[in-house]
Structure formats: structure tokens, C-alpha cells
ZALOLUM-39071 format. One line per field, with one value per residue: residue number from 1; residue in one letter; y, z, x of N, C-alpha, C, O in turn. Coordinates in pm, 1 decimal, padded with zeros to 6 digits, m for minus. Layout:
<recs>
n (NUM ...)
res (A ...)
n.yy (Y ...)
n.zz (Z ...)
n.xx (X ...)
ca.yy (Y ...)
ca.zz (Z ...)
ca.xx (X ...)
c.yy (Y ...)
c.zz (Z ...)
c.xx (X ...)
o.yy (Y ...)
o.zz (Z ...)
o.xx (X ...)
</recs>
This chain:
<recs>
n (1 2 3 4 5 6 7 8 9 10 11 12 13 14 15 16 17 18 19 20 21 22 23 24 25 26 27 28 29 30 31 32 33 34 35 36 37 38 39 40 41 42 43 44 45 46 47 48 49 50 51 52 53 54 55 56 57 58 59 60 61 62 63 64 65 66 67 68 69 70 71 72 73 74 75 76 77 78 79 80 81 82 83)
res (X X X X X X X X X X X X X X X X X X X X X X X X X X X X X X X X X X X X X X X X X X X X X X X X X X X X X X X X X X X X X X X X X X X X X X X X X X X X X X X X X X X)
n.yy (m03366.0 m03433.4 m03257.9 m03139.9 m03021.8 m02813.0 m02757.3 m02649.8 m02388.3 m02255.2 m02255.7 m02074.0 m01813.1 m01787.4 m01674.5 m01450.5 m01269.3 m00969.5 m00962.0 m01237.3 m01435.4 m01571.1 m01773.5 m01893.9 m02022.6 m02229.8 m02342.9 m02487.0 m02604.8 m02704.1 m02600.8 m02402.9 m02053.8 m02005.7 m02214.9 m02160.4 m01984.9 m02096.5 m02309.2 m02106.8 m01959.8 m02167.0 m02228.8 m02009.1 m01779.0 m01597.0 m01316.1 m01307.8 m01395.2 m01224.5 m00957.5 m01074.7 m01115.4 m00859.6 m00722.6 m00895.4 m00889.4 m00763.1 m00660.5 m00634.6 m00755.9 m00977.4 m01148.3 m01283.0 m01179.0 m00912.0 m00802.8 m00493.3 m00434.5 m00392.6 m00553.3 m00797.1 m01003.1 m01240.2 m01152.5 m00841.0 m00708.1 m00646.3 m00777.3 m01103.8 m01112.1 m01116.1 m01257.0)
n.zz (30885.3 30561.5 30286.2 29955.8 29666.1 29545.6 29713.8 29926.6 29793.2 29810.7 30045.6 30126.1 29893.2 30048.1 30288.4 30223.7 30137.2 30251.0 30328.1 30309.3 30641.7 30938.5 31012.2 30768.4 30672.0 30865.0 30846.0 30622.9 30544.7 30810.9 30998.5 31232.8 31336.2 31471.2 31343.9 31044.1 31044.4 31128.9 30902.4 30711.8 30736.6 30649.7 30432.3 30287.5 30175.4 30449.7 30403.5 30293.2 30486.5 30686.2 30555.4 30490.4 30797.3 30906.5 30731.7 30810.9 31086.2 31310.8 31175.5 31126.7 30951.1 30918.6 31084.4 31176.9 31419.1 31495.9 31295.5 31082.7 31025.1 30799.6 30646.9 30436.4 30249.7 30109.7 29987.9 29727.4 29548.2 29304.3 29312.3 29182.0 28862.9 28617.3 28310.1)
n.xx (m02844.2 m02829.6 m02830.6 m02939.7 m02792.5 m02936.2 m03070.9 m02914.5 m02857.1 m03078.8 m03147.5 m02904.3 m03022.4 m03220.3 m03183.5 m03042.2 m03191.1 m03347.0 m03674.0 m03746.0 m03785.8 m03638.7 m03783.9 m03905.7 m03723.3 m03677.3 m03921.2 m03976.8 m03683.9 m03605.9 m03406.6 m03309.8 m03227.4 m02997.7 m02862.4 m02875.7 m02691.2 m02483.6 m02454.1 m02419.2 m02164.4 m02016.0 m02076.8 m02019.9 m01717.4 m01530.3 m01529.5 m01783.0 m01942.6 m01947.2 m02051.8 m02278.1 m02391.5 m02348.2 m02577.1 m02775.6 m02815.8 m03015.8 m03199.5 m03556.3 m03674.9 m03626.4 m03718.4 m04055.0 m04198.5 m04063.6 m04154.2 m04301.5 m04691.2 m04730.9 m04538.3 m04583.7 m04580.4 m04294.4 m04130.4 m03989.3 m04170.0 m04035.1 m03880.8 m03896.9 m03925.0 m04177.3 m04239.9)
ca.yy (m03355.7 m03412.2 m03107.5 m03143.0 m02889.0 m02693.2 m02759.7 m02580.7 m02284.5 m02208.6 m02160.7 m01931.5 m01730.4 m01723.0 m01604.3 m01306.2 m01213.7 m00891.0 m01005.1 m01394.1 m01460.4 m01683.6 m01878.0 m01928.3 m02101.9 m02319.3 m02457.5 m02519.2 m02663.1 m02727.3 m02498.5 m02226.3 m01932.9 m02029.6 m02361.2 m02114.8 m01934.4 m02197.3 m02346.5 m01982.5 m01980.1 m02285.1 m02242.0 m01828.6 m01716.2 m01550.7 m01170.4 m01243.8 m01390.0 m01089.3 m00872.1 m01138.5 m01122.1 m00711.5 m00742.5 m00953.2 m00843.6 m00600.5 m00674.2 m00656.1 m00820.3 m01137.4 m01242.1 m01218.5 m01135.2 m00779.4 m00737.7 m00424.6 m00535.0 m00337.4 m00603.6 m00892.7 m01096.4 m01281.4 m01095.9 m00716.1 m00696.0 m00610.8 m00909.7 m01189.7 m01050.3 m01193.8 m01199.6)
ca.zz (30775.3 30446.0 30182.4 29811.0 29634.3 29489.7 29899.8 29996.1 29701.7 29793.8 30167.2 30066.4 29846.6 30117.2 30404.2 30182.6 30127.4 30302.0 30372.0 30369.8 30808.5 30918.5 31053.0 30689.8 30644.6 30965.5 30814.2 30499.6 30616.5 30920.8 31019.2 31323.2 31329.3 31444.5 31265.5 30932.0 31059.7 31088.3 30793.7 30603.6 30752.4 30660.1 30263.7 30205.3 30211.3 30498.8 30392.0 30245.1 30587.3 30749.7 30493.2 30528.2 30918.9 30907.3 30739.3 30894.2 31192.0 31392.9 31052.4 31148.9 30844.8 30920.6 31181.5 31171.7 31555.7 31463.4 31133.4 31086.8 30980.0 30654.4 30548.0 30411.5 30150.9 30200.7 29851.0 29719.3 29410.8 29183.4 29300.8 29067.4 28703.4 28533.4 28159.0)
ca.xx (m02937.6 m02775.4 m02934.3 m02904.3 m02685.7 m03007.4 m03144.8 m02825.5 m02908.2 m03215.8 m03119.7 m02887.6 m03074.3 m03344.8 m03102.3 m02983.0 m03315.9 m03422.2 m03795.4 m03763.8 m03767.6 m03561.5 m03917.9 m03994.2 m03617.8 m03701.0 m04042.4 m03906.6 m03560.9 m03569.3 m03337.6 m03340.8 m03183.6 m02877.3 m02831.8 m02887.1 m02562.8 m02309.9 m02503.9 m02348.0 m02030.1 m01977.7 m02082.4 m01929.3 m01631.9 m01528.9 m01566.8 m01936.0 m02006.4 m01925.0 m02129.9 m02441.4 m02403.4 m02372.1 m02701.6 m02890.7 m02849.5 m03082.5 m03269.4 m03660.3 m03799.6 m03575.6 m03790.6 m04211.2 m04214.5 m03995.3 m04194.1 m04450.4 m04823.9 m04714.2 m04456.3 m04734.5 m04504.4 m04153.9 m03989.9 m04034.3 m04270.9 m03989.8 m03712.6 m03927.5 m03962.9 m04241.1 m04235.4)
c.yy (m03330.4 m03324.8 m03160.5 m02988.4 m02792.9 m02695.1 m02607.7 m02420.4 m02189.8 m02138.7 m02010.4 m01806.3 m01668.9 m01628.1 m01480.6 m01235.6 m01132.2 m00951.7 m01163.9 m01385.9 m01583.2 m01826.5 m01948.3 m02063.7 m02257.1 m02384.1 m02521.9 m02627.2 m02717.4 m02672.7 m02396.3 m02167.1 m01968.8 m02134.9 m02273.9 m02061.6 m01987.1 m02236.0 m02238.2 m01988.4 m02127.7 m02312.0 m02080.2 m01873.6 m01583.3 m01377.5 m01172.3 m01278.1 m01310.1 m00978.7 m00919.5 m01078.6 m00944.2 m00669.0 m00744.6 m00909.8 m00740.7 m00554.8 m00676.6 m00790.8 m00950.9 m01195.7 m01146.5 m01160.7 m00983.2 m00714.0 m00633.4 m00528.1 m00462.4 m00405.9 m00788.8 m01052.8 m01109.1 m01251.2 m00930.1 m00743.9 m00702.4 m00715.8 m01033.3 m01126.3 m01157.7 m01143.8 m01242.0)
c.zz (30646.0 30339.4 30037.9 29754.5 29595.4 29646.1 29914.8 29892.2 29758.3 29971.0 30170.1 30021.6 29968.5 30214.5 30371.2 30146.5 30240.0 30356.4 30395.7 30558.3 30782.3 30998.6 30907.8 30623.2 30756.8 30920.8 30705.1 30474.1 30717.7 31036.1 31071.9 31260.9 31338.4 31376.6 31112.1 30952.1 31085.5 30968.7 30693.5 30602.5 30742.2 30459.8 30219.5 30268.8 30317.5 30533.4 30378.6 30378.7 30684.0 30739.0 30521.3 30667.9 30965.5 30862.6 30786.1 31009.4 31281.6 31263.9 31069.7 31068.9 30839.4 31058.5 31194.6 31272.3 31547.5 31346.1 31112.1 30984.6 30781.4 30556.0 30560.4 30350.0 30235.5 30053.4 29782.5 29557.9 29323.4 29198.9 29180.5 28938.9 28594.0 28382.0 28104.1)
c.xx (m02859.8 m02904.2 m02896.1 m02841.1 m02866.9 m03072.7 m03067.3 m02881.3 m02979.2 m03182.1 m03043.5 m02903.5 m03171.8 m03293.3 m03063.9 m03108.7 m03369.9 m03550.8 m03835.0 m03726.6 m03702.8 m03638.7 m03920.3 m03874.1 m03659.2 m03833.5 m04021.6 m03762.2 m03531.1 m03473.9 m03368.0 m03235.9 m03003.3 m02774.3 m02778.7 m02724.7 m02435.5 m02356.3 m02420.7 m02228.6 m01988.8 m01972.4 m01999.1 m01812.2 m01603.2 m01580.6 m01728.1 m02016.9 m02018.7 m02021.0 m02284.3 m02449.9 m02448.5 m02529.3 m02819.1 m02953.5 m02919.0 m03170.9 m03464.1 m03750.8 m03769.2 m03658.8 m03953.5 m04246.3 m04176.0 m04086.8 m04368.9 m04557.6 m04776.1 m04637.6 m04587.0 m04661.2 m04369.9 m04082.1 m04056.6 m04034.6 m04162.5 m03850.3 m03746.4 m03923.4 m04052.7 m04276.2 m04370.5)
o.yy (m03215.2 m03337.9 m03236.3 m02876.2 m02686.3 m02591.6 m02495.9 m02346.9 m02069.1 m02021.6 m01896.5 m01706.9 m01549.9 m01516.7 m01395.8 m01114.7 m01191.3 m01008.6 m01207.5 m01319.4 m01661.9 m01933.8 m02069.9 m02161.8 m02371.5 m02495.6 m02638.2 m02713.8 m02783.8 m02711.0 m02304.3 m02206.1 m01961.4 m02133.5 m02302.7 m02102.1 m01942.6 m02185.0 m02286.8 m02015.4 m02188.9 m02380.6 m02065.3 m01953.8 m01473.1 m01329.0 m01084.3 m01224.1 m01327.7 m00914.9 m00850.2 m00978.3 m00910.0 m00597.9 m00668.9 m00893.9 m00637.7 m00438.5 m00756.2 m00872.7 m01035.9 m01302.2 m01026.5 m01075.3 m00912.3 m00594.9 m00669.6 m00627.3 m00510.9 m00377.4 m00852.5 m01167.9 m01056.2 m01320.7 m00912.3 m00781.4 m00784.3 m00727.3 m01064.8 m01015.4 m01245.2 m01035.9 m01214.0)
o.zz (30620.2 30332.1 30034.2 29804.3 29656.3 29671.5 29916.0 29955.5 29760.2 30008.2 30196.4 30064.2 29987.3 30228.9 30458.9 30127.6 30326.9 30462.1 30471.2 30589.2 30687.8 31031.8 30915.5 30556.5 30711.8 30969.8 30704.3 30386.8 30724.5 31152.9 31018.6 31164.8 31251.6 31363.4 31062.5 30871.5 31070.9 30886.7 30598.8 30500.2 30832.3 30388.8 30119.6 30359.9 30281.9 30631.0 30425.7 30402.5 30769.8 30832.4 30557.3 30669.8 31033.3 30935.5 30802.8 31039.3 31315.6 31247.6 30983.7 31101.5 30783.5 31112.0 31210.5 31252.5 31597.1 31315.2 31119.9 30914.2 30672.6 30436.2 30652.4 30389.0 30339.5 30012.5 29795.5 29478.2 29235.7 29124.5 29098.9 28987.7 28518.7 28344.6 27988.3)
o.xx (m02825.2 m03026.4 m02799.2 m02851.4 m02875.7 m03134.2 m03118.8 m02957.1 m02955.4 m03189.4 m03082.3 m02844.7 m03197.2 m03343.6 m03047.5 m03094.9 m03434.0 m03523.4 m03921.9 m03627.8 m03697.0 m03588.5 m03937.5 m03907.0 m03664.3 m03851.7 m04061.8 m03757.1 m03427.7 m03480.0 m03429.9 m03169.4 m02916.3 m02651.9 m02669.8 m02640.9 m02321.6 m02279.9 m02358.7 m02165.7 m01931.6 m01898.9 m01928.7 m01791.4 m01644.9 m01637.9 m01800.2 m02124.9 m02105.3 m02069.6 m02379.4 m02521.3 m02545.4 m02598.5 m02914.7 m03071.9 m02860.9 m03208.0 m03502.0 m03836.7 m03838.6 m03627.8 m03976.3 m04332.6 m04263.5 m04086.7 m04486.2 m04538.3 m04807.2 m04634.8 m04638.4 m04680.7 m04330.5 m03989.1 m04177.7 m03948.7 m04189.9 m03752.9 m03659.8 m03901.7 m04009.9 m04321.9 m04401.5)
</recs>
């Protein structure tokens, strides 16, 4: 699946995203879970894939199946800034 550079972006951004799941990357992209993770290691540099992976991992809110009824949205009120 060839991506367009702002394709590739956006995955990115979404993957480092606390509350984005990595369901919402896979409807959007096409992209499971582990596709997203060579997909990373494949665009960072080694150290930030380390730091993403430390993350992610054991992360609840990255997957809707793990996620309390209390988390509703896929970004925290104060990450957009609307002017």
C-alpha cells in the first residue's frame, strides 16, 4: 500500500496519540496493530521507536477493547486549540 507523505503524517501523529486506538488507525488506514509497528520502525529513528514502543505498550486507551466507558473521544479536550 503506497501512503502519501501527509498519509504517512497523520499515521504518525495518530500512533503517538495517547487516546487515538490503534482500531481507529486500522479503519482509517488500513493498518493493524502490528502493520502500524513496522510501519514506525520503519519511519523513526531508532531511540524514538523505543520511547513510542515504551508507551504504547500496556497502554489501555490504545485499544477500545482495554478502554474504560469514561474515555468517549480519540484526543484530550485541550490537544486541538480552537481560536
Amino acid at each position: 500500500m503506497a501512503l502519501l507523505a501527509d498519509e504517512e503524517s497523520r499515521i504518525i501523529e495518530m500512533a503517538w496519540e495517547d487516546r487515538t486506538p490503534f482500531e481507529a488507525i486500522a479503519q482509517q488506514f488500513q493498518l493493524q496493530e502490528p502493520e502500524v509497528i513496522k510501519f514506525m520502525r520503519s519511519r523513526l529513528k531508532p531511540r524514538s521507536f523505543r520511547v513510542w514502543r515504551e508507551r504504547v505498550s500496556g497502554r489501555t486507551t490504545k485499544h477500545v477493547k482495554l478502554r474504560g466507558d469514561d474515555v468517549t473521544r480519540g484526543y484530550c479536550p485541550t490537544q486541538y486549540k480552537h481560536r
